[in-house]
N, C-alpha and C positions, 0 to 999 in steps of 0.2 A: 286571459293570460296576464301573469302579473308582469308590470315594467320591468322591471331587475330580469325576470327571464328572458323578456322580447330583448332587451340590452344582453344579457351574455351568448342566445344565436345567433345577433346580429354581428356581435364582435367576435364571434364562431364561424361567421360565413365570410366574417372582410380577411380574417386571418388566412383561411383555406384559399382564400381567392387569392390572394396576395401571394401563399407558396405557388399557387399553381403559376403566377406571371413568374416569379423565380427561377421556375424550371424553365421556365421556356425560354431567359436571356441570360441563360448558361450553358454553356456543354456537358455540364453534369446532370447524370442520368443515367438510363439505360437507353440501347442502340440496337438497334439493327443493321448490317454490314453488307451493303449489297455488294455483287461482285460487277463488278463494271464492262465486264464483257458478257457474262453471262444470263445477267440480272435476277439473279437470284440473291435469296440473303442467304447468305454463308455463315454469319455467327451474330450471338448475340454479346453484346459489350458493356462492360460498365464504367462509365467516365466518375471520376471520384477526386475530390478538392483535398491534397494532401499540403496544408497549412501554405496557401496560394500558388500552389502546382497541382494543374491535373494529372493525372494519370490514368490507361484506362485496361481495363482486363479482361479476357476474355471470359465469359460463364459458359458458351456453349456454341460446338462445332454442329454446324446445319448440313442438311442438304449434299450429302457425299456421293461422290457418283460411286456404282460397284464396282468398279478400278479401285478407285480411289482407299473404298472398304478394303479393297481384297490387297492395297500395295500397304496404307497406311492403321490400318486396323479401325475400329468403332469411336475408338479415342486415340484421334493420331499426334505423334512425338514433335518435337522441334530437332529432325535429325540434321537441317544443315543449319542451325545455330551456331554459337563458338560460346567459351567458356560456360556461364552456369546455367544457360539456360540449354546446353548441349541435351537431345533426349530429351529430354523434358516436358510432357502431357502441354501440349497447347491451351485444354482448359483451364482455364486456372493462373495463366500466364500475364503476366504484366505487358504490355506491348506495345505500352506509351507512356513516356516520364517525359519532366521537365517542364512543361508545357504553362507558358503567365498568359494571363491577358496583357494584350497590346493593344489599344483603342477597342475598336470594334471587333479585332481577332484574338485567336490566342497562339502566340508563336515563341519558338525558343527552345524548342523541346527533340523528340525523337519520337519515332517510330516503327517499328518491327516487322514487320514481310514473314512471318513463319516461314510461309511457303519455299523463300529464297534463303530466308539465313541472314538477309542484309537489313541493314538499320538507316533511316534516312531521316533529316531535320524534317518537321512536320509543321501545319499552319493548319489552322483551325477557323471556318467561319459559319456563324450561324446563318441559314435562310426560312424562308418560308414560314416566320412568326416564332424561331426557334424550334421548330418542329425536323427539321432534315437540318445538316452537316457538314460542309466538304469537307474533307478530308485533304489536304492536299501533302503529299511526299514528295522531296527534293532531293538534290544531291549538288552545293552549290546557291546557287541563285533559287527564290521560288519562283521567276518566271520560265524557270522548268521546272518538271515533273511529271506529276501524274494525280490524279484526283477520285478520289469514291465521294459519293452522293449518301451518310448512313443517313437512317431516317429515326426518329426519336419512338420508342415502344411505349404503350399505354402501362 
């Protein structure tokens, strides 16, 4: 094998390694959204750096129970939302803005509850080598709230 080639795999392999530590000491990515009582994952998510704001949106509703089909249909609405996101196909949906890095978290932002309609400040921390998420939603202080565990999809 000629040098020049073992030099551009090699500098083909530090690159690829290099994105892949990226992903993992960011919250940008794709998700997995456990439901924290039920533990199931309920939707898949995609966290996305909108010129140093995350944002993150939904790709796709999981795991419906047949209530759920028979009240909300296959691809269910945002019926208790308010203004534009009123009705509005949950896939597809935006359901996190604002959001900067703060030291080791990322805070400052919002989050969306389809289910409820209500919007709460959100905190962001990476665990587990950046591979899982808390989620944490506030209202006030974030030593209240409430927390989901998402996990990072291959």
């Amino acid at each position: 094998m000629k040098p020049m080639f073992r030099f551009a795999i090699a500098t083909s392999l530090l690159l690829a390694a290099g994105s892949a530590f990226a992903a993992s000491d960011t919250p940008v990515g794709t998700w997995k959204q456990v439901d924290d009582v039920s533990g199931k994952v309920t939707s898949i998510l995609q966290i996305t750096d909108n010129q140093g704001q995350l944002e993150a949106k939904v790709l796709k509703v999981l795991n419906m129970t047949p209530e759920q089909i028979a009240r909300d249909g296959e691809h269910p609405r945002c019926t208790k939302c308010d203004g534009d996101r009123h009705n509005q196909p949950i896939e597809g949906m935006t359901i996190m803005w604002g959001v900067s890095k703060d030291g080791d978290v990322w805070d400052g932002g919002h989050i969306l509850d389809p289910k409820s309609g209500k919007t709460y400040k959100v905190k962001l921390t990476l665990e587990d080598g950046g591979q899982k998420l808390d989620v944490h939603g506030y209202i006030g202080f974030s030593l209240f709230g409430r927390s989901q565990t998402w996990t990072r999809q291959d």
